[in-house]
BALOBA-1460 file (C-alpha; in Angstrom, 3 decimals):
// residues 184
<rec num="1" residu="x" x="0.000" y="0.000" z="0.000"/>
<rec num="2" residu="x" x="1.266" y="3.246" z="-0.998"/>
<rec num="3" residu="x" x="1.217" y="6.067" z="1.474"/>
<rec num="4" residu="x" x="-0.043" y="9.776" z="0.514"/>
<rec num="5" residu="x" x="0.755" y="12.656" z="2.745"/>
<rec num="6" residu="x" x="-1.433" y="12.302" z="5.826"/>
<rec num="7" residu="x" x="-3.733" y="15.890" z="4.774"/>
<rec num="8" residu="x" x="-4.460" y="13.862" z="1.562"/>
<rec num="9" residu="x" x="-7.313" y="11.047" z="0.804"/>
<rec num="10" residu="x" x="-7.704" y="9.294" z="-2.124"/>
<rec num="11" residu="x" x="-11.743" y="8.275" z="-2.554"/>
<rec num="12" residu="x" x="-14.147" y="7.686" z="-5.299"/>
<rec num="13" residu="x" x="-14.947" y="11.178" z="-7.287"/>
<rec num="14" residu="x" x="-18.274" y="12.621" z="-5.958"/>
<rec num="15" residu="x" x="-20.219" y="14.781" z="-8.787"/>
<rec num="16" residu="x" x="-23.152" y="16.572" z="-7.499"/>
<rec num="17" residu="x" x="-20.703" y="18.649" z="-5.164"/>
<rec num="18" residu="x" x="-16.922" y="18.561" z="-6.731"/>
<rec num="19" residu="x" x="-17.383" y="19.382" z="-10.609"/>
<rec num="20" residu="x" x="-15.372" y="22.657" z="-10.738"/>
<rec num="21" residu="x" x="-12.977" y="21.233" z="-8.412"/>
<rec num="22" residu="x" x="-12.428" y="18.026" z="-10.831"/>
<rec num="23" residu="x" x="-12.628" y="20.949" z="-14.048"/>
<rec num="24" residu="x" x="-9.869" y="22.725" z="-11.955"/>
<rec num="25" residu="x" x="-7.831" y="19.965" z="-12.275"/>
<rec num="26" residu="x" x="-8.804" y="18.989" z="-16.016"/>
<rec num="27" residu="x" x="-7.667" y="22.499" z="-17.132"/>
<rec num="28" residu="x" x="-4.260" y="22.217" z="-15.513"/>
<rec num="29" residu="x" x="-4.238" y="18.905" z="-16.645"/>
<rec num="30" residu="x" x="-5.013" y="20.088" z="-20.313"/>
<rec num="31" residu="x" x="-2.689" y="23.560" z="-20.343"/>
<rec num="32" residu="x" x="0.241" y="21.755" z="-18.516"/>
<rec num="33" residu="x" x="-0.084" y="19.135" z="-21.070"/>
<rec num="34" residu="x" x="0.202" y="21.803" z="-24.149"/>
<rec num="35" residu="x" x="2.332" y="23.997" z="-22.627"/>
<rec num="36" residu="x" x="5.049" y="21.253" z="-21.460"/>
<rec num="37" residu="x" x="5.198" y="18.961" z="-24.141"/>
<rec num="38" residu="x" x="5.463" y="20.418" z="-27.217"/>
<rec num="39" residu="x" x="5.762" y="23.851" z="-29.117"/>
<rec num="40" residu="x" x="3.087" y="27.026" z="-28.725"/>
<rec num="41" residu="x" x="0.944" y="25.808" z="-31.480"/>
<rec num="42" residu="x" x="0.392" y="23.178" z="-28.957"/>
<rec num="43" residu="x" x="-0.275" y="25.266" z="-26.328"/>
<rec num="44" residu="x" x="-2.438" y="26.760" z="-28.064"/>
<rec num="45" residu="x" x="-4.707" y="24.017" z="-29.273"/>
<rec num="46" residu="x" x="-4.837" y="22.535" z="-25.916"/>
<rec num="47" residu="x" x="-5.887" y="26.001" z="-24.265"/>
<rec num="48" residu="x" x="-8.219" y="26.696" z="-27.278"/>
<rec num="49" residu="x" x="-10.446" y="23.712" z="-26.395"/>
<rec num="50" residu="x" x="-10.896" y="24.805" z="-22.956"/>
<rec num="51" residu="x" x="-14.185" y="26.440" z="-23.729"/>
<rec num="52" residu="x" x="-17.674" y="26.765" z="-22.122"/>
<rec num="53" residu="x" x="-19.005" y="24.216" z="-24.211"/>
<rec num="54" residu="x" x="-16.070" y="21.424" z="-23.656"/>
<rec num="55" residu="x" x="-16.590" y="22.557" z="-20.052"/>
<rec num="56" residu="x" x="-20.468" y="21.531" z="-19.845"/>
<rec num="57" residu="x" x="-19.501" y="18.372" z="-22.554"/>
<rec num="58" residu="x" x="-16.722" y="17.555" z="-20.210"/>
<rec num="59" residu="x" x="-18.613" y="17.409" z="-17.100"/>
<rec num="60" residu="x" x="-21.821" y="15.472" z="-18.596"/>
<rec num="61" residu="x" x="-19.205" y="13.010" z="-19.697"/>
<rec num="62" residu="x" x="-17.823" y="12.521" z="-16.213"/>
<rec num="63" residu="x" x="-21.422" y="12.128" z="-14.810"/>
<rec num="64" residu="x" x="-22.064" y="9.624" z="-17.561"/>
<rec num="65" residu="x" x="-18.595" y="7.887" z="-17.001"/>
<rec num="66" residu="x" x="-19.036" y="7.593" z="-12.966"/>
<rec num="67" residu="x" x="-22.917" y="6.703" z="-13.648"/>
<rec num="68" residu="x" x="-21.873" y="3.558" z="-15.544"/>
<rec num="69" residu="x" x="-18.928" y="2.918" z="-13.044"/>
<rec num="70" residu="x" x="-18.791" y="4.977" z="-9.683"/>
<rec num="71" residu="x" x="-15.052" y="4.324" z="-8.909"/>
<rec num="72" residu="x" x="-13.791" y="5.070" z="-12.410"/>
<rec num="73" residu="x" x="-12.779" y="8.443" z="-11.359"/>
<rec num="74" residu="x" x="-10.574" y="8.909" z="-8.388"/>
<rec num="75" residu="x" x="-10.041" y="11.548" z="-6.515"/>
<rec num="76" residu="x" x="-7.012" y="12.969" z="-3.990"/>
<rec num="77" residu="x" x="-8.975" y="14.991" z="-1.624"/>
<rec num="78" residu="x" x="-7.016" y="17.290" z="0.746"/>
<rec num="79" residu="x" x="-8.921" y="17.427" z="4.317"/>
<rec num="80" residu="x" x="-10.739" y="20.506" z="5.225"/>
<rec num="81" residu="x" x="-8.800" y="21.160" z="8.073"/>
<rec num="82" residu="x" x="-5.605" y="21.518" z="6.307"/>
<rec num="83" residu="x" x="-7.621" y="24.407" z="3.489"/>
<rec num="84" residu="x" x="-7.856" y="26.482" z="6.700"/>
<rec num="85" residu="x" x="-4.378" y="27.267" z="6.812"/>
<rec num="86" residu="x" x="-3.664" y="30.069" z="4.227"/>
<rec num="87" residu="x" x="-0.108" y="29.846" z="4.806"/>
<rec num="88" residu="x" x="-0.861" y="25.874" z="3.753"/>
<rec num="89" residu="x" x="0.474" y="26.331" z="-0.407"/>
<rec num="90" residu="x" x="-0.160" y="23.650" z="-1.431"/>
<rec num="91" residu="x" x="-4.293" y="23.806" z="-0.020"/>
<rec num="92" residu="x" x="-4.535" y="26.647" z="-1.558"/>
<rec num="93" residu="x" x="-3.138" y="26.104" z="-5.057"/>
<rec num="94" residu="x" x="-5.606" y="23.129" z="-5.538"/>
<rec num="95" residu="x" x="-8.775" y="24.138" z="-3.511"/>
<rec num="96" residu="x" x="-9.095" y="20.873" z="-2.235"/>
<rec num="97" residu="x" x="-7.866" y="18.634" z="-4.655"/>
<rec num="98" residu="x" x="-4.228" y="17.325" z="-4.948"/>
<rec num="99" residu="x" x="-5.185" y="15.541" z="-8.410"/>
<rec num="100" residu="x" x="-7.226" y="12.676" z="-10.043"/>
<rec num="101" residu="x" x="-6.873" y="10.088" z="-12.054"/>
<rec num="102" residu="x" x="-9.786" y="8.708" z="-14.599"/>
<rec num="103" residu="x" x="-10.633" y="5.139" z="-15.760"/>
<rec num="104" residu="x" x="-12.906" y="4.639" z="-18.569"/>
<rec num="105" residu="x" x="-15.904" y="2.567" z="-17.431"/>
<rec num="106" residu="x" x="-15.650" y="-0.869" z="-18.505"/>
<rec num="107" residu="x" x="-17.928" y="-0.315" z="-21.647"/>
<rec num="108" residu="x" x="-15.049" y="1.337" z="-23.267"/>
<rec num="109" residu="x" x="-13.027" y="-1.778" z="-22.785"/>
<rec num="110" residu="x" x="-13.598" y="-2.809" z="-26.403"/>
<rec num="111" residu="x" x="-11.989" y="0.891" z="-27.465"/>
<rec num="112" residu="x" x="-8.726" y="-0.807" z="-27.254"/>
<rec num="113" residu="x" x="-9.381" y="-4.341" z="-26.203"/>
<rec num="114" residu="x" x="-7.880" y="-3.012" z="-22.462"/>
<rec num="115" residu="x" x="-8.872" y="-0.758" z="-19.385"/>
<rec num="116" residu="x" x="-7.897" y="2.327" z="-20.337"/>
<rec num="117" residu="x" x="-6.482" y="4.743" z="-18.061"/>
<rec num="118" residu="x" x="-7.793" y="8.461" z="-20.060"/>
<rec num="119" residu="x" x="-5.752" y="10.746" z="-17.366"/>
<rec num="120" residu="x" x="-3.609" y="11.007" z="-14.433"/>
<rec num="121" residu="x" x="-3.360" y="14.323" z="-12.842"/>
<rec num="122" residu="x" x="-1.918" y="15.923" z="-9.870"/>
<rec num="123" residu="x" x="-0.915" y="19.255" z="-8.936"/>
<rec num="124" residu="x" x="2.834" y="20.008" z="-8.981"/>
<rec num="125" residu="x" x="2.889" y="20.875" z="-5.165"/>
<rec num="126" residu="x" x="1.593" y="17.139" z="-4.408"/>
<rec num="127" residu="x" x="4.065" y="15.487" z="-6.851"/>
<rec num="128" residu="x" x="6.565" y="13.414" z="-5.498"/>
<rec num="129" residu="x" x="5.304" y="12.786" z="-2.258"/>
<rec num="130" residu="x" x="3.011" y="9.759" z="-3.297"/>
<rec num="131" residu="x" x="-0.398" y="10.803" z="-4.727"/>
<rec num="132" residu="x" x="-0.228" y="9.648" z="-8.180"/>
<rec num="133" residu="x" x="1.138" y="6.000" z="-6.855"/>
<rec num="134" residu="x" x="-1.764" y="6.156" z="-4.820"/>
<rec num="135" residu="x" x="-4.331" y="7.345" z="-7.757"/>
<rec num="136" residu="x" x="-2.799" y="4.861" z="-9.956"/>
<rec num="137" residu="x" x="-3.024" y="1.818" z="-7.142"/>
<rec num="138" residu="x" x="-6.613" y="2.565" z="-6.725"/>
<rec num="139" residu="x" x="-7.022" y="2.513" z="-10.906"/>
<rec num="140" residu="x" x="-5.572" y="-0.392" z="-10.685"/>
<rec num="141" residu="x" x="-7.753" y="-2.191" z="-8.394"/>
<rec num="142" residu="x" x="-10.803" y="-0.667" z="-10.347"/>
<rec num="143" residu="x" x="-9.493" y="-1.753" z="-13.944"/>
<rec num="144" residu="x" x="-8.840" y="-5.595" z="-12.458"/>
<rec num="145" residu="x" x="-12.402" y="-5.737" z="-11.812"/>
<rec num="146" residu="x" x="-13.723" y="-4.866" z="-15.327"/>
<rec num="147" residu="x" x="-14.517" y="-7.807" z="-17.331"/>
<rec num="148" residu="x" x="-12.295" y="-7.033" z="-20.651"/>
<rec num="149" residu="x" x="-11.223" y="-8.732" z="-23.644"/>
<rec num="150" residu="x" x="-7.809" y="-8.798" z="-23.030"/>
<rec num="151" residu="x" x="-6.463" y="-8.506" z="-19.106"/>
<rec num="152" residu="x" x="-4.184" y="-5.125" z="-19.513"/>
<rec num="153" residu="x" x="-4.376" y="-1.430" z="-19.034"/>
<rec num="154" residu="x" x="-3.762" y="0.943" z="-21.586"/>
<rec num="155" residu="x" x="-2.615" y="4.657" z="-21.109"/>
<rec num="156" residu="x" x="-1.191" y="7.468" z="-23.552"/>
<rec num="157" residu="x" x="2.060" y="8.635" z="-22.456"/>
<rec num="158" residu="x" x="3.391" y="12.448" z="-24.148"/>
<rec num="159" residu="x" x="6.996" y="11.428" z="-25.561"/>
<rec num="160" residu="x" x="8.318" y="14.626" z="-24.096"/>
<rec num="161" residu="x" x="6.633" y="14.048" z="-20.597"/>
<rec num="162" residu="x" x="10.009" y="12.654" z="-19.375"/>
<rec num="163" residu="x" x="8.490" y="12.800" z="-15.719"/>
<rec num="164" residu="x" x="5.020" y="10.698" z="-16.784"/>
<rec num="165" residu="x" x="7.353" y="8.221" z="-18.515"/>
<rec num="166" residu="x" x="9.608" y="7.350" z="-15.560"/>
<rec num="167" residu="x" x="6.599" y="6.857" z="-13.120"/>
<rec num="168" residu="x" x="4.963" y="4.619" z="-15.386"/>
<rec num="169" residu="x" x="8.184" y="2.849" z="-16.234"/>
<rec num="170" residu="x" x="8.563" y="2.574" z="-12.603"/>
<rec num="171" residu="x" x="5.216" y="0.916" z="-11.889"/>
<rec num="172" residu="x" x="5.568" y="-1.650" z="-14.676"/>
<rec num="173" residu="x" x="4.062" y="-0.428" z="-18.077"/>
<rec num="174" residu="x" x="5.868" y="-1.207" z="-21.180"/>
<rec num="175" residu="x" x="5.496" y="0.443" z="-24.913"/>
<rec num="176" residu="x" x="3.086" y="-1.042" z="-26.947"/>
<rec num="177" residu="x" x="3.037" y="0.530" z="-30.569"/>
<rec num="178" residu="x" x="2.433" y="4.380" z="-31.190"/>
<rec num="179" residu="x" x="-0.747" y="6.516" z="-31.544"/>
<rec num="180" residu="x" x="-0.874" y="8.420" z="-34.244"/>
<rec num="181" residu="x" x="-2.849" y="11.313" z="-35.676"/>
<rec num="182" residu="x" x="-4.545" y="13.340" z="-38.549"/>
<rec num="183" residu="x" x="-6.455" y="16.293" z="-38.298"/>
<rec num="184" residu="x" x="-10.082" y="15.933" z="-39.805"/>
C-alpha cells in the first residue's frame, strides 16, 4: 500500500458537489499538457479547447462515465482542516484537490481491447510525495475488476513528458506501438 501525505485522501470522485474542483484539475491537466510537451501551437490548441461548451460536454461526460462505473474516477482529496491554513500552499493552489486520475468505465473496454487509463493528474505541489502511486493503485484495483477482452491497461504517455514516462516505467508499463494522428 502506498502512502499519501497524511492531509491527503484518495476516494471515489463525488459529482453533485466537486465538478469545478475536478474541471480545476482537467484544465491544468489540459494547459500543462500543451504547454510542457510540445511547441506554442500546442499550447495553443490545448488552451483553445478549454471552452464553455467542452466545459459543460466535459462534465456530462464525467457524470455519464461515474454513472456507468462509480469508482472510475478517483479523486485525492485534501482534508478541510488543512484548506484552513492560508499559509498551507499547497491547499490553496488546488482548492481541495491534490489531483485525479480517470478510468474509462468498462464499456469502453472494447476501445482498445484493455482498461484504459484516459488521465492522471496531480498538482505540482503534491508530486513526489506519493499521490499519483496512490491514484494509480486505486485505478488499478478498479481496472482488475472490469470484465475485458484482453487482461491489460492501456494509457497514452506524451513522448516529451520525461516525468510521466519514468513513473509509469517505474510501476511496470511497457510500450506497446504508437498513436498516431490526422487532423479531420
Amino acid at each position: 500500500m502506498v502512502t499519501c501525505p497524511p492531509e491527503v485522501s484518495i476516494r471515489p470522485y463525488e459529482q453533485s458537489s466537486h465538478e469545478e474542483k475536478l474541471w480545476d484539475c482537467k484544465q491544468a491537466f489540459e494547459r500543462e499538457l500543451g504547454a510542457k510537451t510540445g511547441d506554442s501551437e500546442k499550447a495553443d490548441i490545448y488552451n483553445s479547447k478549454l471552452t464553455t461548451t467542452y466545459h459543460n460536454r466535459w462534465l456530462e461526460w464525467v457524470s455519464h462515465c461515474a454513472a456507468l462505473d462509480p469508482g472510475c474516477i478517483a479523486v485525492a482529496t485534501v482534508d478541510d482542516c488543512t484548506q484552513t491554513h492560508s499559509s498551507n500552499k499547497k491547499a490553496t493552489e488546488v482548492d481541495g484537490y491534490a489531483g485525479y486520475a480517470f478510468l474509462l468505465p468498462e464499456l469502453f473496454g472494447f476501445i482498445w481491447d484493455a482498461a484504459v487509463l484516459n488521465e492522471l493528474y496531480v498538482v505540482p505541489s503534491y508530486r513526489g510525495e506519493g499521490v499519483a502511486d496512490a491514484l494509480f493503485e486505486v485505478i488499478l484495483a478498479t481496472a482488475r475488476e472490469q470484465t475485458l477482452p484482453v487482461n491489460r491497461l492501456v494509457l497514452d504517455v506524451d513522448p516529451e513528458n520525461e516525468r510521466a514516462r519514468k513513473f509509469y516505467d517505474r510501476h511496470g508499463c511497457n510500450r506497446w506501438g504508437e498513436m498516431l494522428t490526422r487532423s479531420l
